[in-house]
N, C-alpha and C positions, 0 to 999 in steps of 0.2 A: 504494500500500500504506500503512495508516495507522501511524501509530507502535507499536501497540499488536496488531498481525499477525505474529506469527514465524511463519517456517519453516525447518525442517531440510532441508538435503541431507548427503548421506552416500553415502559408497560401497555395495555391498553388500557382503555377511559376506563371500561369496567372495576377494573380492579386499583383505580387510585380512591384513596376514600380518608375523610379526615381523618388527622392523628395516627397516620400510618410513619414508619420510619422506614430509610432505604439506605443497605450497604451493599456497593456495587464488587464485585470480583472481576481479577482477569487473571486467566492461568492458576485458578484457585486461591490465587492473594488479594485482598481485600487493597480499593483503591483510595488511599487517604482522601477525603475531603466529598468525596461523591457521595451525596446522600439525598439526591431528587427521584424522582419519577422515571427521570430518561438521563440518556448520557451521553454525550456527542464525544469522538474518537478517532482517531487516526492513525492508530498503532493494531498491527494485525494479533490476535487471539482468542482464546476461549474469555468468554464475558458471562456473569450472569448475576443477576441481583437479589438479594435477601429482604423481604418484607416483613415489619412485622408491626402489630400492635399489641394492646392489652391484653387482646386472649388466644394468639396464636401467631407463627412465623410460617411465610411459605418462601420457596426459592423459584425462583424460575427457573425455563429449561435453560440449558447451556445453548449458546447460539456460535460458532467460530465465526471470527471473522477476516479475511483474507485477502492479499492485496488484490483478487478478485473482486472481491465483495464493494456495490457498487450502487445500494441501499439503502434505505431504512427499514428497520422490522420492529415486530412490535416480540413481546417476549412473553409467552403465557405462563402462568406459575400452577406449580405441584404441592401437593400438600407437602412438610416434613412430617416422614413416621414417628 
């Protein structure tokens, strides 16, 4: 991916809802300071975000992203067991 390619992930609308909190991952490491809804980026890899509030956390799925990748996608989320 060149310096100069962004992309957005983001949740979809459905599932932003007040008093939620968001920590983003890439490559399984948590991205300091990322804690919105979506995430704009320019660095290729696995991404995926942790939601959570008062009574439960869900993770999205993992989405790669690749100096192919040439998009925006939305990120649907899975319960944690």
């Amino acid at each position: 991916m060149d310096e100069y390619s962004t992309i957005t992930l983001k949740l979809p609308d459905e599932y932003i809802l007040p008093d939620q909190t968001y920590i983003w991952f890439k490559d399984g490491e948590i991205l300091p300071g990322e804690i919105n809804s979506q995430i704009t980026l320019n660095t290729a890899g696995v991404y995926q975000v942790l939601v959570s509030d008062t009574e439960c956390s869900l993770f999205s799925n993992e989405r790669l992203i690749t100096d192919r990748s040439s998009s925006d996608y939305d990120l649907p989320l899975n319960v944690i067991p």
